[in-house]
N, C-alpha and C positions, 0 to 999 in steps of 0.2 A: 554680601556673599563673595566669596574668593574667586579669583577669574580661574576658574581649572581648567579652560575650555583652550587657554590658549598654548601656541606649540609652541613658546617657550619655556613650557614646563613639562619635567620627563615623565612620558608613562604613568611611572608606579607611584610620583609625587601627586599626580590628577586623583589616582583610585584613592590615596593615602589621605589629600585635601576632601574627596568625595564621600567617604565612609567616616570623614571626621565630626559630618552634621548627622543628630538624631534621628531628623525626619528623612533622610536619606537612606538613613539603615534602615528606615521601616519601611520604604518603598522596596528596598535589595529585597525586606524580609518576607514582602508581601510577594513578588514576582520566584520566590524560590518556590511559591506554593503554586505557580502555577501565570501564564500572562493574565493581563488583565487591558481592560482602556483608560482611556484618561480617566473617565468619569468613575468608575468604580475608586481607580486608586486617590480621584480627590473625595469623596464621599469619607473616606477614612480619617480625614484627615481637618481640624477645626481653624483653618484658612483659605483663603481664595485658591481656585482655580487655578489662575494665572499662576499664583506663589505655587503653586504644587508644579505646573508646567517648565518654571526656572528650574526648580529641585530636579525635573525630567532631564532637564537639557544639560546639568552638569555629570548628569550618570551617563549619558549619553557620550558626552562630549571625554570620558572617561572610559568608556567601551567598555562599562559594566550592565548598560543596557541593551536590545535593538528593538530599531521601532519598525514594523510592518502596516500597509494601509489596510484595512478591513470596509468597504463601503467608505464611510461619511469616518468614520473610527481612528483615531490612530491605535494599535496594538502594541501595549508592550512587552517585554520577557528580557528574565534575566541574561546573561553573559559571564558566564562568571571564570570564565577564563584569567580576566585581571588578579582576579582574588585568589589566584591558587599562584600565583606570582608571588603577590606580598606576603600569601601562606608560606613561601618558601622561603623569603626572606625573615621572616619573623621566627621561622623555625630552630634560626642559625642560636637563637636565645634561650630555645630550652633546655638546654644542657645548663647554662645561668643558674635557671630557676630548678629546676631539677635538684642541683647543688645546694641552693639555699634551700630547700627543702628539707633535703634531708640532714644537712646541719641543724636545722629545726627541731626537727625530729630525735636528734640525738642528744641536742641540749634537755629537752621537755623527757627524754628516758633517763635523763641520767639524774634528775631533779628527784630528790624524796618525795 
């Protein structure tokens, strides 16, 4: 696992490093529906515990999650503040693809 947690790496490279693992993005995907506790979001998931708690603590340590106490519980929910960060950066690209699209598009009209 990639050390995202630490402060020598910036911000948007933690969320970038953190949404780079798949079972990452199904925890994002699983908390945009709503929080949940540890146990529910290890339940989903065909490895340990612990291993899903690591995956916790690098979204965490990413401020794409927060954790709240509930009882004996920890609670989590998304944060999706980070994500509309790299949404913004990522955006700078679609004018890119935009472009190659529609060159696509007019090669494939203009074909017999």
């Amino acid at each position: 696992m990639v050390a995202t947690h630490s402060k020598s790496v910036p911000q948007k490279d933690r969320v970038f490093l953190s949404i780079a693992d798949p079972s990452r993005r199904r925890i994002l995907d699983m908390l945009a529906q709503g929080e949940r506790p540890v146990r529910r979001i290890a339940e989903q998931f065909a490895m340990s515990r612990p291993a899903v708690i690591k995956h916790l603590r690098v979204l965490r340590a990413a401020n794409l999650i927060s954790v709240r106490r509930r009882g004996r519980e920890s609670i989590h929910s998304l944060n999706p503040a980070p994500l509309k960060r790299v949404h913004g950066w990522l955006s700078k690209f679609e004018g890119f693809w935009d472009e190659k699209l529609e060159n696509l598009k007019q090669q494939v009209e203009k074909e017999p």
